[in-house]
N, C-alpha and C positions, 0 to 999 in steps of 0.2 A: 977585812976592814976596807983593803983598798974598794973590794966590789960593791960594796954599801956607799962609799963614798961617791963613786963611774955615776950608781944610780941616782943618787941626787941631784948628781950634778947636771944629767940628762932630763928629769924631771924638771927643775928649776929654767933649763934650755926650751923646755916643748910649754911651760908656762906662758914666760918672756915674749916666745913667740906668738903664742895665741890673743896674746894681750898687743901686740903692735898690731895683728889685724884687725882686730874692734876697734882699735885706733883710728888706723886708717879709715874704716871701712864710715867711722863719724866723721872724721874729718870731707871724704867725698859727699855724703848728704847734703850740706848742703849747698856745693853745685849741683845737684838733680833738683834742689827745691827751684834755684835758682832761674834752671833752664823752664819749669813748669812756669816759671809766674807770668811768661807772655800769655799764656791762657786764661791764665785767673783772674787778669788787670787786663784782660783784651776788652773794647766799649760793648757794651751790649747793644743789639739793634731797634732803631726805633719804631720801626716800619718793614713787616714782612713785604716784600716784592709782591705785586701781582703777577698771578699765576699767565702763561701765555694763553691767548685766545684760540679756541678749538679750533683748527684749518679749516672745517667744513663748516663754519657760523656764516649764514651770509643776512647782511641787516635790512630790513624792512624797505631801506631807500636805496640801498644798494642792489649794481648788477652786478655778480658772479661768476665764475665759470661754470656752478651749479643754475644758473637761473634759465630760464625755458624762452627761448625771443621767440616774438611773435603769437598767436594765439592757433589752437587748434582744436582738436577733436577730445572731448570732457571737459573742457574749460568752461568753469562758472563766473560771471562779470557781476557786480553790483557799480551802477554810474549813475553820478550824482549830476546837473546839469541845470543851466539856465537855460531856459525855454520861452521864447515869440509866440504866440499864436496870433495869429492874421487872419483873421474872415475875410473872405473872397465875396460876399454878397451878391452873388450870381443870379439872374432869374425869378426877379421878385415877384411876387402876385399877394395884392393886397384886397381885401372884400371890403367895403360898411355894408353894414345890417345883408346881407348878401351880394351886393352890388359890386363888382368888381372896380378897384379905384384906377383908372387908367396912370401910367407915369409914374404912381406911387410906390418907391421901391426901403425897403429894410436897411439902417446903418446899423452896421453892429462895431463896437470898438475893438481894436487892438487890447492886448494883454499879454504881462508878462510874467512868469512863475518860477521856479525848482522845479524838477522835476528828476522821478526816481526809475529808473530802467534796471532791467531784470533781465540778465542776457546769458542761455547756454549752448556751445556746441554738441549741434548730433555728428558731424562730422566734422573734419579739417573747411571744408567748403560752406559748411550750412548751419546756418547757427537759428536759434527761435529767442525772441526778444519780447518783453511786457513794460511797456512805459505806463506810469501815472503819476495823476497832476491834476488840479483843478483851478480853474481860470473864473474870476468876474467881467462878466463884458456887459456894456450899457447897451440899450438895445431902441431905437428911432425908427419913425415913418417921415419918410422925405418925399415932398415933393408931389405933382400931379394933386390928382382930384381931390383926395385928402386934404392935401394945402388947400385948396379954395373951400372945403365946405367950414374948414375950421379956422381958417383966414390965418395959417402959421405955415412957413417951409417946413420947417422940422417938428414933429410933435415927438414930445420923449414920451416913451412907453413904459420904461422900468429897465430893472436889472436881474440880472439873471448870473447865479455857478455852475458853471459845464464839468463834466467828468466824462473824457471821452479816453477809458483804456481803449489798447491800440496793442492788438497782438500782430509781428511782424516775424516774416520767414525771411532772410538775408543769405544773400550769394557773398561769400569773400575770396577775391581775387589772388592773395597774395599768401596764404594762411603760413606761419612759422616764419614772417618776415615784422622787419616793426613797424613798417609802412603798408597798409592790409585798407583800400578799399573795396566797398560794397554796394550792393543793389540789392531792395527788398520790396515784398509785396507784403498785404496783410488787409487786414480786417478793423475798424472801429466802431463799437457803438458809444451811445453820447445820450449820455443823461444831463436832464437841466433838474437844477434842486435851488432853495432859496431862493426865489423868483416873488423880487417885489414891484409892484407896479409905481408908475409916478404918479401924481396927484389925486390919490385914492383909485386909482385904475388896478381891478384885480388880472392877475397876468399868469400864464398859465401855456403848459407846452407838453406835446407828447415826448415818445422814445424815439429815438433813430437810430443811426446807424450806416455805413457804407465802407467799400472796398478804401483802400489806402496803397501809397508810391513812397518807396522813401530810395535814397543814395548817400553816402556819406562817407569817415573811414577812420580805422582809427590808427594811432601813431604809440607803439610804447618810448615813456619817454624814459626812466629809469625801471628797475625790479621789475614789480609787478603793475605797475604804477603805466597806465593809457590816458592818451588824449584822445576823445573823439568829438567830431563835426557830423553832424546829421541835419537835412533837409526831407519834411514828410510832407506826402500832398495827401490830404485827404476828401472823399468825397461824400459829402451829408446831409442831407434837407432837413429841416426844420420847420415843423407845424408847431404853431402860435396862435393862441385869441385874446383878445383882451377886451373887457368889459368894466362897466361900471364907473365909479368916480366921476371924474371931468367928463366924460362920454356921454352922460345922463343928459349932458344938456342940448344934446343934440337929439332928447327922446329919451324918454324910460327904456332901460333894456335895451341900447344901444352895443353893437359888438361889432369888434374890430377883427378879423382873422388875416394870417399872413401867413403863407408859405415860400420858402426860398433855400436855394443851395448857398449852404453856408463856405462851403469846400474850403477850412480853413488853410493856411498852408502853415505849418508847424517846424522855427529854425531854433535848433538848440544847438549846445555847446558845454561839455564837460571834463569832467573827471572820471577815470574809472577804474578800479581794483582787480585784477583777476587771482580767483583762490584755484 
């Protein structure tokens, strides 16, 4: 009997006991819920961060430590450019009806354009360039025998659009520096298109053509991003006849023909890319 009794009394003990740890063990919960609720009730974000920018990104207008100064060997340029042209009106010789007009020389006007150039390196030193552009210039007989048969200094002839590409070989002095001037030689021929006459005067002009001078230089002023200055001298004749209209009345079938070195000299100035 006593031993029956030992055991209850031990059972009743390992009960007790089992029951004060589930006690416990709720009463500690909830401090753990407690300590979690900074996460629960933490603010949510309203705006993820932007990501940082890749080291090696260098921007369009920006120079880099990846960026190439100066220009050199495979380098392709596209320049945009305001462009002078100047006719030089050198050496005029004017006919009527074959007669040559003593004193009588060609004004041609000034004009000014854009102009788009086309420029690659064969070497560091030597680059090959293609400008175009097309210009209106009004076009006059001034002066000498002409004046007196038509009793006017100036008699306007008409007008006239030139397109004189201009292929150019350049020396550059300084290549992989950002101050890089140049000397060039080249070639242009010169088309006249659009050629209207003045007072029903029809007007009318061959092909030409001649050697070309240029110097200039160019400057990078940020990236890939150049300033260039170019002066071109070129050298052209220009054959011209003009007949008809106001002309008649000095004769049916009356012609005027005029040859002269146009040698424009050609000042531009721009902007220029290199890819």
């Amino acid at each position: 009997m006593a031993k029956i009794r030992s055991l209850l009394t031990a059972m009743v003990a390992g009960v007790a006991a089992l029951s004060g740890t589930a006690k416990a063990q709720s009463v500690a919960a909830p401090a753990a819920t407690g300590a979690n609720a900074q996460y629960v009730n933490a603010p949510i974000m309203k705006q993820i961060p932007n990501a940082p920018r890749p080291t090696g990104h260098c921007g369009i207008f920006e120079t880099c430590a990846s960026t190439k100064i100066g220009l050199g060997r495979g380098d392709f340029m596209i320049r945009l450019s305001g462009v002078g042209v100047l006719p030089q009106d050198r050496d005029s010789k004017v006919s009527l009806n074959g007669t040559h007009q003593n004193g009588t020389h060609i004004s041609t006007t000034n004009q000014a354009m854009p102009e788009l150039t086309l420029e690659y390196f064969i070497t560091d030193n030597l680059s090959v360039d293609l400008i175009a552009t097309s210009t209106r210039h009004e076009v006059a007989a001034v002066g000498g025998d002409l004046a007196s048969t038509v009793g006017s200094h100036k008699t306007d002839v008409g007008s006239a659009w030139v397109l004189p590409p201009t292929l150019t070989f350049a020396w550059h002095f300084r290549p992989h520096k950002r101050f890089n001037p140049y000397v060039g030689v080249g070639a242009t021929a010169m088309w006249f298109h659009n050629m209207h006459g003045a007072n029903g005067i029809s007007l009318n002009s061959g092909f030409t053509g001649g050697p070309s001078v240029n110097v200039g230089f160019d400057y990078q002023i940020v990236g890939n991003w150049f300033f260039n200055a170019d002066v071109k001298q070129m050298f052209v004749r220009m054959h011209a006849w003009a007949k008809g209209g106001v002309l008649d009345s000095f004769g049916a079938g009356t012609k005027v023909r005029a040859h002269e070195s146009l040698d424009p000299t050609v000042v531009s100035a721009g902007i220029a890319y290199r890819f």
